[in-house]
Structures are given as structure tokens and as C-alpha cells.
mmCIF file of the C-alpha atoms, coordinates in Angstrom:
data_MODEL
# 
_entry.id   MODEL 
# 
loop_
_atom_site.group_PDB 
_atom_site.id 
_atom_site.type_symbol 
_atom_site.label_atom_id 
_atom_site.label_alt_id 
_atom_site.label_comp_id 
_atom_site.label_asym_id 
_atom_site.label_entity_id 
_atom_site.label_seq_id 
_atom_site.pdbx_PDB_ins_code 
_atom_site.Cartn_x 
_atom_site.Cartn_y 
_atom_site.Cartn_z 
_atom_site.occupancy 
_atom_site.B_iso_or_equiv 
_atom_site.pdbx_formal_charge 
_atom_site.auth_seq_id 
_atom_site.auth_comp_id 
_atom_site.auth_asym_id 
_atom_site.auth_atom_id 
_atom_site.pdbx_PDB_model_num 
ATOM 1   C CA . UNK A 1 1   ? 95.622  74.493  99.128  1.00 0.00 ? 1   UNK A CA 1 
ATOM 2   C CA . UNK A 1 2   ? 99.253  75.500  99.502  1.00 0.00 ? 2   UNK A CA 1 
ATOM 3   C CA . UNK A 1 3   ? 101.619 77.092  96.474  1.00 0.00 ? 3   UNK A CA 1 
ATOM 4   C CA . UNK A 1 4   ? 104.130 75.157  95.261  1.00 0.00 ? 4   UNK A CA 1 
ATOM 5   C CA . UNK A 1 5   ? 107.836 76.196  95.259  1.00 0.00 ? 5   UNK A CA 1 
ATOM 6   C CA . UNK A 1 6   ? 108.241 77.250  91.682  1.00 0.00 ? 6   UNK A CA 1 
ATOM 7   C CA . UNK A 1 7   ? 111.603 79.753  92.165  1.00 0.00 ? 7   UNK A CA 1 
ATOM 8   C CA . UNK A 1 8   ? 114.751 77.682  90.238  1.00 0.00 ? 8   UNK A CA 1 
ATOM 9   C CA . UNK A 1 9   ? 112.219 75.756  88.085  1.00 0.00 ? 9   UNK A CA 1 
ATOM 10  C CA . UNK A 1 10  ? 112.159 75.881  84.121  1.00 0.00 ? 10  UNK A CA 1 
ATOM 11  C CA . UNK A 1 11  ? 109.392 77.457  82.676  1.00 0.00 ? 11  UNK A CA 1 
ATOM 12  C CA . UNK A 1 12  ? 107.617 74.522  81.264  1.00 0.00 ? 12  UNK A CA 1 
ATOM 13  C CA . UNK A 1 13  ? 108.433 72.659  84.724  1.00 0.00 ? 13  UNK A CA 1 
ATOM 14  C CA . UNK A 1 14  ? 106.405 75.602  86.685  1.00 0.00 ? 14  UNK A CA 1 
ATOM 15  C CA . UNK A 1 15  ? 103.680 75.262  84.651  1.00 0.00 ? 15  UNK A CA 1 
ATOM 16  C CA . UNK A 1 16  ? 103.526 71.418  84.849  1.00 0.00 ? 16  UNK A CA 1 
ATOM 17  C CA . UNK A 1 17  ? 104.229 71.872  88.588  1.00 0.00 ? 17  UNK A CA 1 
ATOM 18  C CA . UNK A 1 18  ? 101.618 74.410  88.898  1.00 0.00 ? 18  UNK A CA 1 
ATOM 19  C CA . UNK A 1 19  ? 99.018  72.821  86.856  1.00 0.00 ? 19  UNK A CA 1 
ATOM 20  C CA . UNK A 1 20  ? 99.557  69.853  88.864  1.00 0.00 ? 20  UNK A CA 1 
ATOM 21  C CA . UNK A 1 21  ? 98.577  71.655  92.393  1.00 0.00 ? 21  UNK A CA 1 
ATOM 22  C CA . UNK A 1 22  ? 95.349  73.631  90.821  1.00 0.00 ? 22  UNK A CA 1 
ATOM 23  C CA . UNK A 1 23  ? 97.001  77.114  90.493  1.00 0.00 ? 23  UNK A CA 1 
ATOM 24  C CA . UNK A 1 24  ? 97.016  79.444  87.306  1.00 0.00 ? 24  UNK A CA 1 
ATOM 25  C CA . UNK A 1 25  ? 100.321 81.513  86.735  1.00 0.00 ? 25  UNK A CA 1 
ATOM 26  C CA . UNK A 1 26  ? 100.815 84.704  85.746  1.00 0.00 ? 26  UNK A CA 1 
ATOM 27  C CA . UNK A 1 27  ? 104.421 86.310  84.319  1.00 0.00 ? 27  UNK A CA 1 
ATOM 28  C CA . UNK A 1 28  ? 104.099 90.335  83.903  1.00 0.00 ? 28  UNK A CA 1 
ATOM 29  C CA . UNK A 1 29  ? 107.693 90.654  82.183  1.00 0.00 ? 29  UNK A CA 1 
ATOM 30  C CA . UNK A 1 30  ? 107.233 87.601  79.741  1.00 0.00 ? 30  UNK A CA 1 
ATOM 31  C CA . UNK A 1 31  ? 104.377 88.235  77.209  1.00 0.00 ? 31  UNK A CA 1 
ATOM 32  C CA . UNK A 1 32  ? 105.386 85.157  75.718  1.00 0.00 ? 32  UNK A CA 1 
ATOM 33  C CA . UNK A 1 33  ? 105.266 83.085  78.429  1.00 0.00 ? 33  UNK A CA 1 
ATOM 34  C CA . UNK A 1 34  ? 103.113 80.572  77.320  1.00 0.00 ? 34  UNK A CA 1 
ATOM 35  C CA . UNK A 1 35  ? 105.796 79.801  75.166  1.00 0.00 ? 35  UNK A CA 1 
ATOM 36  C CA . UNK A 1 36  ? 108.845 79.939  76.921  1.00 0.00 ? 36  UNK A CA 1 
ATOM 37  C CA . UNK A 1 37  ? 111.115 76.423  77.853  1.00 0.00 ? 37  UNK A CA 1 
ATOM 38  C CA . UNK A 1 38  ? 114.504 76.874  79.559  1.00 0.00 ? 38  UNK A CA 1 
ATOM 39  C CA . UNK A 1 39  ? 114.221 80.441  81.640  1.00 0.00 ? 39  UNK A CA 1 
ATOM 40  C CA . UNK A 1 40  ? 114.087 79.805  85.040  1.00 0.00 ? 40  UNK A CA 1 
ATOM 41  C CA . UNK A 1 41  ? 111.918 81.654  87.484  1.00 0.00 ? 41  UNK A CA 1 
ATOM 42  C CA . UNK A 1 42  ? 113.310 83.294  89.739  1.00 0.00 ? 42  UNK A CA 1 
ATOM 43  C CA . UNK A 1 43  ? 110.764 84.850  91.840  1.00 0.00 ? 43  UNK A CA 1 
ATOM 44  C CA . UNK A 1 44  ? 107.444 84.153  92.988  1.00 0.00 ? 44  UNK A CA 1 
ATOM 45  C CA . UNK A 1 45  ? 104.125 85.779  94.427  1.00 0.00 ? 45  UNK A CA 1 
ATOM 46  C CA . UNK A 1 46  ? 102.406 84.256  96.811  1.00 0.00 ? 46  UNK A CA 1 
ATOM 47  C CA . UNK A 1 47  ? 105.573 82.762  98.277  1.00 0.00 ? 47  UNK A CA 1 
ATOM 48  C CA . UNK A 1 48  ? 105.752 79.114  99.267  1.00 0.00 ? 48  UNK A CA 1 
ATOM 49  C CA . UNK A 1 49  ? 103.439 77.171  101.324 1.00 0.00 ? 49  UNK A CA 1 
ATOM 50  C CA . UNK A 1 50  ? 100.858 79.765  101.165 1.00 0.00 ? 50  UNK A CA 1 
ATOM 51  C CA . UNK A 1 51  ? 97.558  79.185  101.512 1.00 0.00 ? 51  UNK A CA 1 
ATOM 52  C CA . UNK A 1 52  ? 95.556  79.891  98.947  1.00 0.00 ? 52  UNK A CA 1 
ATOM 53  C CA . UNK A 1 53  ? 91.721  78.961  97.051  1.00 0.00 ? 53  UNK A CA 1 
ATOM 54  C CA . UNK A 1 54  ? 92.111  76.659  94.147  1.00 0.00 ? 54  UNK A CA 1 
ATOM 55  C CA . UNK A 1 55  ? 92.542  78.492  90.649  1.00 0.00 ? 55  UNK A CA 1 
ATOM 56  C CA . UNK A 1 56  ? 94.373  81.451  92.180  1.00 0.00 ? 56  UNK A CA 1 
ATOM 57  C CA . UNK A 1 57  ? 96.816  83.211  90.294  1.00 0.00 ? 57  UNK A CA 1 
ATOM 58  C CA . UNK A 1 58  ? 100.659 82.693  90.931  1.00 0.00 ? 58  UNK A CA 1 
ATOM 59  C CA . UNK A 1 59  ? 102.618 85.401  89.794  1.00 0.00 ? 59  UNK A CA 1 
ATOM 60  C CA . UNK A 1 60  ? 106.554 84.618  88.640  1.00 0.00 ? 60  UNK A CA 1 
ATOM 61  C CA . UNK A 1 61  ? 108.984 86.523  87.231  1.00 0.00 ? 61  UNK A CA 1 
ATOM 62  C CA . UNK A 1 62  ? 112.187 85.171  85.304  1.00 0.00 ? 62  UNK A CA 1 
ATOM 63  C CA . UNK A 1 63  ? 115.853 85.102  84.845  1.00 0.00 ? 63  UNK A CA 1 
ATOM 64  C CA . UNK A 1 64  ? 116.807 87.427  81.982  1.00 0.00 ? 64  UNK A CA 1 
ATOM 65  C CA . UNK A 1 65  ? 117.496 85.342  78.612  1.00 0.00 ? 65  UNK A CA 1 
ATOM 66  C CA . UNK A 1 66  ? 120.795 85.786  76.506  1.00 0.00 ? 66  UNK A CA 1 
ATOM 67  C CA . UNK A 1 67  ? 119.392 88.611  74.443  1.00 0.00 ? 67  UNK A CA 1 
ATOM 68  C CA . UNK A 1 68  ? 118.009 90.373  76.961  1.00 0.00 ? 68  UNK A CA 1 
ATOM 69  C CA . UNK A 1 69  ? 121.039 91.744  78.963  1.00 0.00 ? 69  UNK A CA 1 
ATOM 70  C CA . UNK A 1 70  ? 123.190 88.307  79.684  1.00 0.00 ? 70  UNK A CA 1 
ATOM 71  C CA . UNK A 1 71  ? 120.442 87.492  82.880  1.00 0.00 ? 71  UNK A CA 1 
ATOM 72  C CA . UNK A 1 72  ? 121.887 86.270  86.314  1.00 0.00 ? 72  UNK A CA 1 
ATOM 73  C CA . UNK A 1 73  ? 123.927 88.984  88.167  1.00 0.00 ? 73  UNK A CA 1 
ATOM 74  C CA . UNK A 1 74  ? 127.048 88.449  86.467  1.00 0.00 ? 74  UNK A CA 1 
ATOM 75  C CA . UNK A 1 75  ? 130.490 87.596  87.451  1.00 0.00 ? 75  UNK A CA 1 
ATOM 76  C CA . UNK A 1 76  ? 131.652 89.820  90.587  1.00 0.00 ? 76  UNK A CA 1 
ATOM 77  C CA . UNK A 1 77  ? 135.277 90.539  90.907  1.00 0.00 ? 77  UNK A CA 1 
ATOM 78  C CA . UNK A 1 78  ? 137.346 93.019  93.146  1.00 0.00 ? 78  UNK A CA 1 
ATOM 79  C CA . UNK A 1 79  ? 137.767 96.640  91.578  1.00 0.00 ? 79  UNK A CA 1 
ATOM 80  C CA . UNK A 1 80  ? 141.050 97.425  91.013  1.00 0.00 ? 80  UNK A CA 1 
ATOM 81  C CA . UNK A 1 81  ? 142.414 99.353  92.593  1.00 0.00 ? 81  UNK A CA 1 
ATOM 82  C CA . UNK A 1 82  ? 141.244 98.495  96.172  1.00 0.00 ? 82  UNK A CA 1 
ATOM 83  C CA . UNK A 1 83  ? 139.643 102.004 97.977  1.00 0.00 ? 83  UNK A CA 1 
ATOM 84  C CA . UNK A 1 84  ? 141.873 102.594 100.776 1.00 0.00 ? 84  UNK A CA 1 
ATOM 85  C CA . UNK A 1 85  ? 140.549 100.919 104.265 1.00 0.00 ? 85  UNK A CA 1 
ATOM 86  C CA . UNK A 1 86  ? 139.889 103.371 107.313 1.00 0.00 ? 86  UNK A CA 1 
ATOM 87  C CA . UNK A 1 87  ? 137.617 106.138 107.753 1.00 0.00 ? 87  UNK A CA 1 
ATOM 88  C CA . UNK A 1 88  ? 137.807 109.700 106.855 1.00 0.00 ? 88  UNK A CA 1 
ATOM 89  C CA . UNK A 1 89  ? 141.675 111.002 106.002 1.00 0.00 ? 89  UNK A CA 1 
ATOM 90  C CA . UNK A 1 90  ? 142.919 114.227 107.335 1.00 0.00 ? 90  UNK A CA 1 
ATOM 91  C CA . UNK A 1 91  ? 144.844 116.316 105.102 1.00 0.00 ? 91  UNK A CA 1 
ATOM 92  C CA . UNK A 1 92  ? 148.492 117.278 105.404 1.00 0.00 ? 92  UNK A CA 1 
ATOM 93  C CA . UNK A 1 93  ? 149.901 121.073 105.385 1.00 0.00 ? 93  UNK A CA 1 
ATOM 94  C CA . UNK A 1 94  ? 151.339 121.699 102.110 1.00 0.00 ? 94  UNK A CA 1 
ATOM 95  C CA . UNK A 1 95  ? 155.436 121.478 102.891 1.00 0.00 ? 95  UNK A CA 1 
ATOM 96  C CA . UNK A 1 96  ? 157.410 124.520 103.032 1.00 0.00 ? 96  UNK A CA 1 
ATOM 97  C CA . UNK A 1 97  ? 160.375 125.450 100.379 1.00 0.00 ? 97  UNK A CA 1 
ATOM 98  C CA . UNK A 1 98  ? 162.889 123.250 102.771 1.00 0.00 ? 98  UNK A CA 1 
ATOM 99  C CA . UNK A 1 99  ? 160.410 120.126 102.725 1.00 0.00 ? 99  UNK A CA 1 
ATOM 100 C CA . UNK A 1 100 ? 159.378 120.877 106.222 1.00 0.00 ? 100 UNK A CA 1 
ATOM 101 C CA . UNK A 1 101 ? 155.588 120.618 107.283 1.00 0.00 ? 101 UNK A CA 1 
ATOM 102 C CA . UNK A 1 102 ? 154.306 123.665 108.777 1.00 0.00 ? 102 UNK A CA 1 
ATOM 103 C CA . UNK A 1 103 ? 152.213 123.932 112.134 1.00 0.00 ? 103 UNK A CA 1 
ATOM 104 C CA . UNK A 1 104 ? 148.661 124.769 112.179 1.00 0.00 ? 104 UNK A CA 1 
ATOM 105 C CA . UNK A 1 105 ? 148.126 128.021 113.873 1.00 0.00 ? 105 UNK A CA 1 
ATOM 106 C CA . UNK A 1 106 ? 145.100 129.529 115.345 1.00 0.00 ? 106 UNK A CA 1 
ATOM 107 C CA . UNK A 1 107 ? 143.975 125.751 116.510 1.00 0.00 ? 107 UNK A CA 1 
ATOM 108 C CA . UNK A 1 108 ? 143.247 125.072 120.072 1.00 0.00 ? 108 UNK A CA 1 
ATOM 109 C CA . UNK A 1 109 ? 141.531 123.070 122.724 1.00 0.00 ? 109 UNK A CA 1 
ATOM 110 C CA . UNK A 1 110 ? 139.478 124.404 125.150 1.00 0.00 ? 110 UNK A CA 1 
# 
């Protein structure tokens, strides 16, 4: 028999959905999960499609609930400030009393 895509499914819907193609599921980081209703799964193990004996064990893990940390990955917005673009920058002889930049010395090619 194949597993059933359970990732983006409700709780209760995975288990009705699992239930309904013969496989037993399994969720490490939800002792409670017999009881849980709106979380949504959010991974899965054996993936999709996978062949496996009737009565196996699926194994999904869920999207963290409101008083566990907010769940999802959050809003992502630009740090400000931006990091400058380009690669490494080389720094600049400190100016002399008249504002002028010295020359390196003792630098050569070859």
C-alpha cells in the first residue's frame, strides 16, 4: 500500500486520512496527539507514495501552536541597515595632518 500525503493536513484530518488508507501514526514532539484538532503537520516519515505493509507506522511532526513559540517561520523582513554589497574592502592609509593620503612603502610586484 502507498502513504498518503498527510504534510498541510489538520491533525484530526491526518488521522481520518490515515486511518482511512490502513496506516498507524506516530508524532514524537506531540504527547498529546491523540488529542490535538487544528495543528497542521508539517512533516512526514515515510514520505509520499511510499510503499509500505499495512499497519505501518507514519511518523509526523507539527507546526508549533501559539504557546509554544508563535509556530510557522515568522514574518521575514530586510535588516536594516542593508550590509554593504561587494566582497572584501581594503583599508585606506590613515590621512596625514594636511588631509593627504600617504603612499604605501615597502610594497612591490615582482
Amino acid at each position: 500500500m502507498r502513504v498518503p500525503r498527510l504534510v498541510g493536513l489538520m491533525a484530526m484530518d491526518a488521522r481520518e486520512t490515515a486511518a482511512a488508507y490502513g496506516v498507524r501514526l506516530a508524532a514524537p514532539d506531540r504527547p498529546d496527539f491523540p488529542d490535538l484538532v487544528v495543528d497542521y503537520v508539517v512533516r512526514q516519515f515515510p514520505v509520499p507514495e511510499a510503499e509500505v505493509p499495512r499497519g505501518a507506522v507514519v511518523t509526523v511532526w507539527f507546526d508549533l501552536g501559539p504557546q509554544e513559540g508563535e509556530g510557522g517561520a515568522g514574518v521575514r523582513e530586510p535588516r536594516c541597515p542593508v550590509p554593504p554589497g561587494g566582497g572584501m574592502r581594503r583599508a585606506l592609509d590613515p590621512p596625514d595632518a594636511c588631509g593627504q593620503r600617504q603612499p604605501e612603502v615597502g610594497i612591490g610586484i615582482g
